[in-house]
VOBA-1610 file (N, C-alpha, C; in pm, whole numbers, padded with zeros to 5 digits, always signed):
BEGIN
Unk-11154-11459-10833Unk-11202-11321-10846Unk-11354-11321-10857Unk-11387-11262-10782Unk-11547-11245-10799Unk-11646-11135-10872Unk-11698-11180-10973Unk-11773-11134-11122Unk-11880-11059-11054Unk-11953-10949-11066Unk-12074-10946-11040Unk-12165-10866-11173Unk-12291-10902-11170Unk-12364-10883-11287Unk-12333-10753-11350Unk-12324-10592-11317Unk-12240-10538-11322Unk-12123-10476-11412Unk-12032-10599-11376Unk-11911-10495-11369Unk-11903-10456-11539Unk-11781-10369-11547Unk-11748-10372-11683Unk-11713-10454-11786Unk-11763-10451-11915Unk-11729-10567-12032Unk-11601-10653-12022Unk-11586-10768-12001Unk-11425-10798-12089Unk-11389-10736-12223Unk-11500-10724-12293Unk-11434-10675-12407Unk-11348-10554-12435Unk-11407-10482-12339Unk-11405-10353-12298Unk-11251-10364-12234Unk-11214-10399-12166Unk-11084-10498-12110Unk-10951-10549-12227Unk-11008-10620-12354Unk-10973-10643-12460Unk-10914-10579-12529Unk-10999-10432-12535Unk-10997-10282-12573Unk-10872-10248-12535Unk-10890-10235-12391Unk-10796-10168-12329Unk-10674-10213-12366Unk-10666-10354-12327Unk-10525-10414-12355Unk-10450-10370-12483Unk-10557-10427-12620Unk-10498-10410-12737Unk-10433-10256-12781Unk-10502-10123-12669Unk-10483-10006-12668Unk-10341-10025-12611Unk-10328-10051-12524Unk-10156-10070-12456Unk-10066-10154-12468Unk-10072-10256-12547Unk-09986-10366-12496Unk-09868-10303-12621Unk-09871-10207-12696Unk-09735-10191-12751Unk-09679-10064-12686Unk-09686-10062-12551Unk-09655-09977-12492Unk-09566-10038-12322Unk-09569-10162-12360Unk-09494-10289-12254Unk-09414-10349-12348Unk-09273-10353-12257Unk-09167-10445-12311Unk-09143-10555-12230Unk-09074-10569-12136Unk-09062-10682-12022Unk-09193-10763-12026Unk-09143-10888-12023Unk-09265-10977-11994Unk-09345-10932-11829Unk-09233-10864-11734Unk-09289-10858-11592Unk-09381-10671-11657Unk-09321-10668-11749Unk-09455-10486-11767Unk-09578-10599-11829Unk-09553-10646-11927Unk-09729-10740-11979Unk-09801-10776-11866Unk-09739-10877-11752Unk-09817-10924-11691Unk-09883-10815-11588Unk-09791-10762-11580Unk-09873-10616-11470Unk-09984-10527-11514Unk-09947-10503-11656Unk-10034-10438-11746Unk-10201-10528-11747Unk-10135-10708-11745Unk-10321-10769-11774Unk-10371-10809-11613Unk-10217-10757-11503Unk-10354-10802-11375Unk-10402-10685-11362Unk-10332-10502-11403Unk-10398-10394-11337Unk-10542-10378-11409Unk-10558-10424-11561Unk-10707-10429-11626Unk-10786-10506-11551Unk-10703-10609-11505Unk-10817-10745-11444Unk-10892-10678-11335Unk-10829-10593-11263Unk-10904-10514-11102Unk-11030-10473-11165Unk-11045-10368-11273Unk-11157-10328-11360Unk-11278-10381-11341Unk-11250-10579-11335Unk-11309-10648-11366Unk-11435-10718-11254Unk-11320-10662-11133Unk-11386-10707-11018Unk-11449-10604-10926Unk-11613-10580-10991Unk-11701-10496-10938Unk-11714-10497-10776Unk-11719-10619-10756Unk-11754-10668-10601Unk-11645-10645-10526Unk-11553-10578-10559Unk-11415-10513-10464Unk-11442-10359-10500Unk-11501-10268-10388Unk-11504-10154-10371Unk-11332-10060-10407Unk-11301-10141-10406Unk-11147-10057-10474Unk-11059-10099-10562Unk-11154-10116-10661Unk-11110-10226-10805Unk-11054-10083-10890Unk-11113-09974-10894Unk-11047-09865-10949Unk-10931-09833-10872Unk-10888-09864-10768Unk-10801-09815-10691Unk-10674-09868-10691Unk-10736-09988-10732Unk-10626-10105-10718Unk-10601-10052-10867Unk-10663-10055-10949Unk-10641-09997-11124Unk-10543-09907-11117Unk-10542-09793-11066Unk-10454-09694-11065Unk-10373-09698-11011Unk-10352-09792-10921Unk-10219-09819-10838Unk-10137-09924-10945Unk-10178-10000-11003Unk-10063-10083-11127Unk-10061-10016-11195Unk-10156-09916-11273Unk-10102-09894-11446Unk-10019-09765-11333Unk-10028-09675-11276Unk-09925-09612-11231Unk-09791-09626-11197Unk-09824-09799-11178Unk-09662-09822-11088Unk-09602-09886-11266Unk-09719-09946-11350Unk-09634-09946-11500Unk-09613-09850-11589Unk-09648-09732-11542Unk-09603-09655-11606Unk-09448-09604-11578Unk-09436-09578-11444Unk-09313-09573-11393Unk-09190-09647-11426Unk-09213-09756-11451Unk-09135-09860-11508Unk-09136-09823-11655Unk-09258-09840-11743Unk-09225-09804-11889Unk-09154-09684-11903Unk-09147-09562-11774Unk-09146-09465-11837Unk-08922-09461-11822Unk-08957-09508-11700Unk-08799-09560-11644Unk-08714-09645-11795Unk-08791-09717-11850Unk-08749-09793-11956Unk-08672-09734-12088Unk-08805-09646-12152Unk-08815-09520-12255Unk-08687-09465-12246Unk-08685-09397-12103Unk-08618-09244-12089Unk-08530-09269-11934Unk-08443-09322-11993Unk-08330-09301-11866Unk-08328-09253-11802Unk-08264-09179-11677Unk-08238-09027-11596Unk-08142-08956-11698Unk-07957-09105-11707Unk-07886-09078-11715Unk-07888-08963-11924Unk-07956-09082-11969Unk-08010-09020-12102Unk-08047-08859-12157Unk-08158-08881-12005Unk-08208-08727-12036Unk-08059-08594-11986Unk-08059-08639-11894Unk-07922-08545-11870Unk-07828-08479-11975Unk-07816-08560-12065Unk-07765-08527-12172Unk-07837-08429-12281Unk-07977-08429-12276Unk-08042-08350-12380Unk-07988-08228-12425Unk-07985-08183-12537Unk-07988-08057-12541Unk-08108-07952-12491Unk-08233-07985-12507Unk-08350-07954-12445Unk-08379-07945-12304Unk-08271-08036-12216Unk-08301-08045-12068Unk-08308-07905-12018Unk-08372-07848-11889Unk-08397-07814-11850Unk-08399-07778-11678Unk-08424-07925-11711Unk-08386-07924-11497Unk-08483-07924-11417Unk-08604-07918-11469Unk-08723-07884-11481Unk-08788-07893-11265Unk-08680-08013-11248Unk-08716-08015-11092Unk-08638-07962-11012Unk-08508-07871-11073Unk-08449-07771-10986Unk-08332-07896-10921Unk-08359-07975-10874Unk-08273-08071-10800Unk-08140-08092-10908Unk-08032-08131-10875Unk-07936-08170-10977Unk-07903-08308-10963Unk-07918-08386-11112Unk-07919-08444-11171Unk-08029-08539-11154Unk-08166-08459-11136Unk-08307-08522-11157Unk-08370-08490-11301Unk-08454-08542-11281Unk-08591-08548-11399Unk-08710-08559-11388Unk-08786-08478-11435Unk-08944-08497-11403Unk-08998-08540-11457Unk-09076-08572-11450Unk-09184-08667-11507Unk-09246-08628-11668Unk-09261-08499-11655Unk-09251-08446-11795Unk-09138-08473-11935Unk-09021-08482-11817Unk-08900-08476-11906Unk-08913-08665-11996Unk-08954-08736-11874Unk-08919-08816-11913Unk-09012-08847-12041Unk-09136-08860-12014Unk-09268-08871-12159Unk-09192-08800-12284Unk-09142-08665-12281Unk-09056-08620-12396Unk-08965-08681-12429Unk-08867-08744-12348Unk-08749-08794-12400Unk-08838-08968-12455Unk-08971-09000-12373Unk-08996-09138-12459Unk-09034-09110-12606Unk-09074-09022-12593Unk-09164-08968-12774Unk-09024-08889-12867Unk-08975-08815-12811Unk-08835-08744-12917Unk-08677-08775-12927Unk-08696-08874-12775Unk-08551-08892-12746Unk-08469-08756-12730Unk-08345-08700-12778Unk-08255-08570-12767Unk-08310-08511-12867Unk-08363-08551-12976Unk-08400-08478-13161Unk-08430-08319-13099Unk-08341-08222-13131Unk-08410-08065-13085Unk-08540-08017-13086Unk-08555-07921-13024Unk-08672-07865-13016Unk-08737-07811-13149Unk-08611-07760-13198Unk-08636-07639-13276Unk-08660-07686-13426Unk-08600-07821-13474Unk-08624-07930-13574Unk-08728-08016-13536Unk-08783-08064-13407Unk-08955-08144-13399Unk-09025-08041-13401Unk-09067-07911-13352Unk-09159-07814-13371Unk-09228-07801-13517Unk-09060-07823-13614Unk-09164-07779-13762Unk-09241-07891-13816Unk-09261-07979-13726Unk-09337-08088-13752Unk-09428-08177-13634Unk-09371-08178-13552Unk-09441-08214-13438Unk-09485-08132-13296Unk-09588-08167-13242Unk-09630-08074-13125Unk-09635-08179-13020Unk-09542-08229-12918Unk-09461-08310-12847Unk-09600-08255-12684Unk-09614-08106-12734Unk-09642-08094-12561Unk-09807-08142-12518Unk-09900-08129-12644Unk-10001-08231-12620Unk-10022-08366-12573Unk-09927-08423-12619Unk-09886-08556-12596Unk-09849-08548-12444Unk-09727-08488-12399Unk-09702-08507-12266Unk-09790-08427-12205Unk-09862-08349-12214Unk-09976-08270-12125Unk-10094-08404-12091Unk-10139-08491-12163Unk-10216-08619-12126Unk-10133-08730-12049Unk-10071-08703-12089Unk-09998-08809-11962Unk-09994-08783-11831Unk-09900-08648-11825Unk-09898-08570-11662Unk-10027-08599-11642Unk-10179-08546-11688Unk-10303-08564-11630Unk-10316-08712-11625Unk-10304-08776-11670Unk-10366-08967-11653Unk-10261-08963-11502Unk-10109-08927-11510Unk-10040-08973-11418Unk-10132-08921-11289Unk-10149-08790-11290Unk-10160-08688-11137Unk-10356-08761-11115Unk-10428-08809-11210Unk-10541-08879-11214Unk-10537-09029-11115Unk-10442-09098-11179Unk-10388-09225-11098Unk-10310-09169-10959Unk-10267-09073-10948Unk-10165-09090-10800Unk-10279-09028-10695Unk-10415-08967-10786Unk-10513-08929-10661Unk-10598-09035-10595Unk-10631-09154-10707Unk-10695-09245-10690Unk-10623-09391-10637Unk-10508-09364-10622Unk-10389-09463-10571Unk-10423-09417-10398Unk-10421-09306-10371Unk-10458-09311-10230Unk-10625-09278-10189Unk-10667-09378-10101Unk-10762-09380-10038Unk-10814-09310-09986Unk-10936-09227-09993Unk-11018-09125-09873Unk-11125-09171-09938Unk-11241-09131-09854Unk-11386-09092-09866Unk-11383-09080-10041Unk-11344-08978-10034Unk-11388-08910-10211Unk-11375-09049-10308Unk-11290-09110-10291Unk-11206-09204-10399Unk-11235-09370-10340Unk-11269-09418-10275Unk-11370-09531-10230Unk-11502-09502-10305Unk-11478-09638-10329Unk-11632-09721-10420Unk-11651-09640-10504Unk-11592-09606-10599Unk-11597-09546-10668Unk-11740-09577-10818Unk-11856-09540-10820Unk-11949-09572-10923Unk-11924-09634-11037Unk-11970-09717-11091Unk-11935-09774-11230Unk-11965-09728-11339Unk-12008-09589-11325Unk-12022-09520-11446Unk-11912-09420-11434Unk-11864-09362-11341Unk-11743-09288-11274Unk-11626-09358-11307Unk-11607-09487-11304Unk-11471-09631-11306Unk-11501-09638-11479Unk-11596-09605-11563Unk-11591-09610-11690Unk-11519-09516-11773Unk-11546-09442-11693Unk-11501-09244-11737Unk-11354-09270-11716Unk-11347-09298-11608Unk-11202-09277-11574Unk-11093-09340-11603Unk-11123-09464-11664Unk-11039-09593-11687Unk-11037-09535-11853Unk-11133-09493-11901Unk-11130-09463-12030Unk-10972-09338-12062Unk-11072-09268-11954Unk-10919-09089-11940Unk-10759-09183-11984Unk-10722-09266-11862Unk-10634-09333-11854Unk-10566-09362-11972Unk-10685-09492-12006Unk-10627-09581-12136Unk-10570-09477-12243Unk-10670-09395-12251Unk-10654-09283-12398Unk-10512-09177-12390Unk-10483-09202-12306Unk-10392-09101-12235Unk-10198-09158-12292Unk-10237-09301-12221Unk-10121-09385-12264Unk-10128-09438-12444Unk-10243-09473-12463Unk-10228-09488-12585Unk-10204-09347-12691Unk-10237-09233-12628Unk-10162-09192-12763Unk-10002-09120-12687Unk-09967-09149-12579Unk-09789-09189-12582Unk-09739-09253-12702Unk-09833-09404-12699Unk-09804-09507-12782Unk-09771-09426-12946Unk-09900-09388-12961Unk-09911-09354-13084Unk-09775-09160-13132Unk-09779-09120-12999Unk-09681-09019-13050Unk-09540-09064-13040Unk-09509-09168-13005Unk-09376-09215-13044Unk-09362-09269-13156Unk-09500-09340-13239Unk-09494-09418-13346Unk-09480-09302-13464Unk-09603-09197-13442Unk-09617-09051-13520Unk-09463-08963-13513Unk-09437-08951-13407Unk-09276-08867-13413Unk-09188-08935-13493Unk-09138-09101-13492Unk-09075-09151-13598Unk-09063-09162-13720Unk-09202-09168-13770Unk-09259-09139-13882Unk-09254-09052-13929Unk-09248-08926-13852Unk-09253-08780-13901Unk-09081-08768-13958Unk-08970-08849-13842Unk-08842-08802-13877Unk-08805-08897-13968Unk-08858-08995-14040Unk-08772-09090-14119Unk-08840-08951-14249Unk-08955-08885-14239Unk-09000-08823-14354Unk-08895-08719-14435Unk-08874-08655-14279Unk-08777-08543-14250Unk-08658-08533-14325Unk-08630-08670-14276Unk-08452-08693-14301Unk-08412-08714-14445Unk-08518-08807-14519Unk-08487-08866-14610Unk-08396-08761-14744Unk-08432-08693-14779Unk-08297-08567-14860Unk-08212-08559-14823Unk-08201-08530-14683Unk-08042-08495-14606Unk-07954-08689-14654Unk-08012-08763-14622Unk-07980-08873-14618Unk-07934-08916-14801Unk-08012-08897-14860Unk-07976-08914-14987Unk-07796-08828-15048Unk-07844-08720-15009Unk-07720-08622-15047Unk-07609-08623-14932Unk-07635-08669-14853Unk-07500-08732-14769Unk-07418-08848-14855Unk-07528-08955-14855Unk-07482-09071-14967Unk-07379-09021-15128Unk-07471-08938-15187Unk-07462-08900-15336Unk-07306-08827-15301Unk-07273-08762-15172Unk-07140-08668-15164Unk-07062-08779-15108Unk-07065-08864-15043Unk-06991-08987-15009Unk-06946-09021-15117Unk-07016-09072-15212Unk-06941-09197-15299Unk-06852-09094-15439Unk-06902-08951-15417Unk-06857-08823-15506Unk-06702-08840-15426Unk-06698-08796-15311Unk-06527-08756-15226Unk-06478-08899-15212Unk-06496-09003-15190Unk-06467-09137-15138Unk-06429-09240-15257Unk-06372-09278-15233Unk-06320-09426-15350Unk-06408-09522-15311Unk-06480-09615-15363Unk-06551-09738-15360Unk-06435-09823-15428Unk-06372-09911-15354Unk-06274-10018-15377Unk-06332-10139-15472Unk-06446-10143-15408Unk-06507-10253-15482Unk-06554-10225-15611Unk-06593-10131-15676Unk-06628-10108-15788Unk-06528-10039-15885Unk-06408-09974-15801Unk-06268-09929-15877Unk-06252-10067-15950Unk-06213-10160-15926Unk-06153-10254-15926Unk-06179-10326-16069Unk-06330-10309-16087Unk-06409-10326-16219Unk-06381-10269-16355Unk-06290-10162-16364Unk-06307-10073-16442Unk-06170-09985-16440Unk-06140-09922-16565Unk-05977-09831-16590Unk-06081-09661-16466Unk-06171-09678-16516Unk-06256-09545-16429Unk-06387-09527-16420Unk-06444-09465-16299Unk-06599-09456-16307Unk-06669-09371-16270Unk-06768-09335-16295Unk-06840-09217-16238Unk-06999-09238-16155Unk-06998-09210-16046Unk-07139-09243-15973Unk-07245-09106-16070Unk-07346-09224-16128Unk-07436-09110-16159Unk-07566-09097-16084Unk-07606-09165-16026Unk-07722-09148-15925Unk-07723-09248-15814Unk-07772-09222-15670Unk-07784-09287-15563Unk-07900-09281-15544Unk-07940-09416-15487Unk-08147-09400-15460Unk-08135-09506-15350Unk-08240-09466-15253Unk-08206-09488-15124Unk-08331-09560-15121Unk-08344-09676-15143Unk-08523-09787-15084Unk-08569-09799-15001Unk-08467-09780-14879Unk-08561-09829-14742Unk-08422-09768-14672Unk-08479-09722-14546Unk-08410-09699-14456Unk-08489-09716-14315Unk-08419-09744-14160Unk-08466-09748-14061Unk-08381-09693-13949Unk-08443-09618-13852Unk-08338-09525-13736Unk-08323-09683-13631Unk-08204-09752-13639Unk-08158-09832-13573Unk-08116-09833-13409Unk-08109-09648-13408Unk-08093-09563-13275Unk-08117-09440-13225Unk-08189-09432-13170Unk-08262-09248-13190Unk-08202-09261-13013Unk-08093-09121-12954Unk-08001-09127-12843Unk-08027-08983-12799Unk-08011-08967-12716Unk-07995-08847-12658Unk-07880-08728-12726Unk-07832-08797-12785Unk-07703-08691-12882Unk-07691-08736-13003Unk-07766-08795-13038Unk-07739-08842-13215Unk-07830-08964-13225Unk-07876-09007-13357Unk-07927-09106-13432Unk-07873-09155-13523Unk-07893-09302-13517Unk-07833-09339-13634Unk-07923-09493-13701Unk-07892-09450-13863Unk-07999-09450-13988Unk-07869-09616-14012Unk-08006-09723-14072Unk-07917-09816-14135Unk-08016-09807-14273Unk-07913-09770-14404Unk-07980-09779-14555Unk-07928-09867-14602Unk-08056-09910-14717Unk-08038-10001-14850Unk-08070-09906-14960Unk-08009-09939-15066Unk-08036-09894-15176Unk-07952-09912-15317Unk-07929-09884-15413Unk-07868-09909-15558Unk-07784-09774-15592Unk-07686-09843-15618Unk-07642-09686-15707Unk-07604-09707-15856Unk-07641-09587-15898Unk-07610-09644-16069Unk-07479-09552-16101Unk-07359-09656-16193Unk-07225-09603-16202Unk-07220-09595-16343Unk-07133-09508-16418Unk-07053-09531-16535Unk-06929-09541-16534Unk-06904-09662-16622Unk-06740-09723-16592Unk-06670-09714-16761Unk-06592-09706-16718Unk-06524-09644-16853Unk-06394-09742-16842Unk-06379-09834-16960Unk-06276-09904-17009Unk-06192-09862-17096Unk-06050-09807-17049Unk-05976-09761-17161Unk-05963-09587-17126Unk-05854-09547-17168Unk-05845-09408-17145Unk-05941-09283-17209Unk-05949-09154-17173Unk-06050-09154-17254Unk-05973-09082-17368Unk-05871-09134-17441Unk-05739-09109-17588Unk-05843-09244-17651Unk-05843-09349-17577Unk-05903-09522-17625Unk-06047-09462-17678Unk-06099-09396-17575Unk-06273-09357-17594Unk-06258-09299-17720Unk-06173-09131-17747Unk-06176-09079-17853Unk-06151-09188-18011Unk-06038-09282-18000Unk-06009-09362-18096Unk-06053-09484-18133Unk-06195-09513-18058Unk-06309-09629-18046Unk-06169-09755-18014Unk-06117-09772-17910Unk-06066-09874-17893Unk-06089-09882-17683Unk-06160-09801-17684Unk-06252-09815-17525Unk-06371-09760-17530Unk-06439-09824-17434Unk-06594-09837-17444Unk-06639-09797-17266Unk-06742-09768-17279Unk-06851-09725-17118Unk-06907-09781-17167Unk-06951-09826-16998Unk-07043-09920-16950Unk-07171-09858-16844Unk-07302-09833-16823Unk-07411-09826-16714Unk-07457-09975-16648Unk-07398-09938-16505Unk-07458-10060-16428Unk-07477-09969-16309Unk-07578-10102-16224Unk-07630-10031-16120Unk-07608-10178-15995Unk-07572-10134-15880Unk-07524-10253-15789Unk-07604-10194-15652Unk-07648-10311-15583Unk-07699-10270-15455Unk-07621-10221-15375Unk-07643-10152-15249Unk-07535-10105-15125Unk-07630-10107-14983Unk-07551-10104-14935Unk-07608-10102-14778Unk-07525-09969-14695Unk-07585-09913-14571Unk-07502-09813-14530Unk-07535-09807-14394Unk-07490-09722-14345Unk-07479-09660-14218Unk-07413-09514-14164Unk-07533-09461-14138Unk-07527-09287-14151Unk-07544-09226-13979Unk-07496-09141-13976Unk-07526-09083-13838Unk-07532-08932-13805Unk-07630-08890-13739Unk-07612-08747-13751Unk-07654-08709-13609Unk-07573-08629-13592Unk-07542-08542-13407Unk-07655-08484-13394Unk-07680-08446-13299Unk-07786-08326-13260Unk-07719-08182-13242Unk-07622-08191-13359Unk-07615-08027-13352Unk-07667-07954-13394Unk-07639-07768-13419Unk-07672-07680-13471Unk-07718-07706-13636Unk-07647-07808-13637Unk-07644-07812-13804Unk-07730-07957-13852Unk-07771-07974-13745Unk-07858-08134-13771Unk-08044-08061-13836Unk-08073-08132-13944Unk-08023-08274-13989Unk-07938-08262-14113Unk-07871-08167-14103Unk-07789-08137-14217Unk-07594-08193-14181Unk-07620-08240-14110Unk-07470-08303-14053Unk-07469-08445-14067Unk-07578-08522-14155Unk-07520-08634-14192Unk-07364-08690-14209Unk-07289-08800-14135Unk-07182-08856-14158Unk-07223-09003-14198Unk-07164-09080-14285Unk-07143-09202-14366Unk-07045-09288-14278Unk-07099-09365-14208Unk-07009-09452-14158Unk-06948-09551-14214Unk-07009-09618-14308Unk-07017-09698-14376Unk-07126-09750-14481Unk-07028-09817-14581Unk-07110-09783-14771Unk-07037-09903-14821Unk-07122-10018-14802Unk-07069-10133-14924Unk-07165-10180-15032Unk-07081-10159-15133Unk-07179-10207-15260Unk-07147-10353-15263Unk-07254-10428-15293Unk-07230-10542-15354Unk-07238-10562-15523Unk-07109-10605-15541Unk-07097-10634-15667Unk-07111-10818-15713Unk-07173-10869-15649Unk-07154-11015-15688Unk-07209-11000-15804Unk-07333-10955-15874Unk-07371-10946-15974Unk-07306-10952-16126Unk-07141-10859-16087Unk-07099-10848-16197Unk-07015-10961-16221Unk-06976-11105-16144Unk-06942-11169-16147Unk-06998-11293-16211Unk-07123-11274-16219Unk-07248-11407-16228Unk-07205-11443-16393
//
């Protein structure tokens, strides 16, 4: 490749990369991602921007193919149709479904604004598909012009990057109550086998939820894997034994793990279901 005094920084290059590379999965999206920066690099090729916009365009297509299915979006509740054709998707649809997945409209609105995000993309995209084809206008393009524009680009995809990271963030914020009081009414209606077993009877007095992570955010539902403790009172002896001090309660608290899921219905995120809830009791064994 030939350098000329010129061209733009590597560092600048560096930039770029570290701006995108969590925005490539496939090892064949990385490597496409560091030869379409490398064109950048090579001043002394009158269509080093050209060649630029012709890879990160054709990786975007692919990332975006990756993100957001056809078959996926079809399913939205949000779809639209947006290209009139049946059973297509536009290009819009798809940037939304990479940043919200199915999550409704009407539940990301009170927290997120989705259409900024995809309004920079469509422009970086319709930016790259002008400069992907060749005329007069778009040959040799100036290196203060290839600075501007490579910049538009980068900034464009990186905050994709960043509104998929921001939208998640926003819904683990979201959820976390619904998620708690799903739990707290689970182990209220439900028998825990493992902790019956301990005790003549018991009572869950608080559930606290430490960490949780969306294991699947889908076009029709998500689903949450939790850790957390619950604290029980166990009661030995009837409570005739309790009244006549010949039974005693006990407060302990045992870890659990779970698995929660909630639809994208009318009633989401208030339709938490409990798939599964095991406490570990090795503790009381030790």
């Amino acid at each position: 490749m030939s350098v000329g005094s010129n061209c733009m920084d590597t560092s600048i290059i560096e930039i770029y990369h570290d701006k995108l590379k969590d925005l490539v999965g496939s090892d064949f999206e990385k490597e496409l991602l560091e030869a379409s920066l490398k064109n950048l690099l090579d001043s002394d090729n009158k269509l080093r921007f050209n060649n630029f916009a012709c890879g990160i365009r054709e990786l975007s297509r692919h990332v975006l193919s990756r993100l957001a299915p056809d078959d996926e979006i079809l399913k939205c509740g949000w779809y639209k149709n947006e290209t009139g054709k049946v059973g297509q998707t536009s290009r819009g649809e798809k940037v939304k479904y990479a940043i919200q997945a199915g999550l409704p409209d009407e539940f990301l609105e009170t927290f997120f604004d989705v259409e900024d995000y995809k309004y920079e993309v469509l422009q970086a995209i319709n930016l790259l598909n002008k400069y992907t084809h060749v005329n007069k206008d778009t040959f040799a393009i100036p290196e203060s012009e290839v600075d501007e524009l490579s910049e538009i680009v980068v900034e464009a995809y990186s905050g994709l990057v960043k509104a998929i990271i921001d939208c998640r963030r926003n819904l683990k914020s979201e959820l976390e109550e619904h998620i708690s009081e799903a739990l707290l009414e689970h182990t209220i209606y439900e028998s825990i086998d493992d902790i019956d077993i301990l005790s003549t009877h018991h009572n869950v007095e608080e559930v606290y939820v430490s960490e949780y992570h969306i294991s699947e955010l889908g076009s029709t539902q998500l689903l949450l894997e939790v850790d957390g403790s619950i604290d029980v009172r166990q009661q030995y002896g009837s409570n005739s034994d309790l009244a006549n001090d010949i039974g005693f309660e006990w407060n302990s608290s045992f870890p659990f793990s779970s698995k929660v899921t909630m639809k994208f219905t009318a009633e989401f995120p208030k339709n938490a279901d409990v798939d599964k809830f095991d406490v570990n009791t090795d503790s009381w064994y030790e």
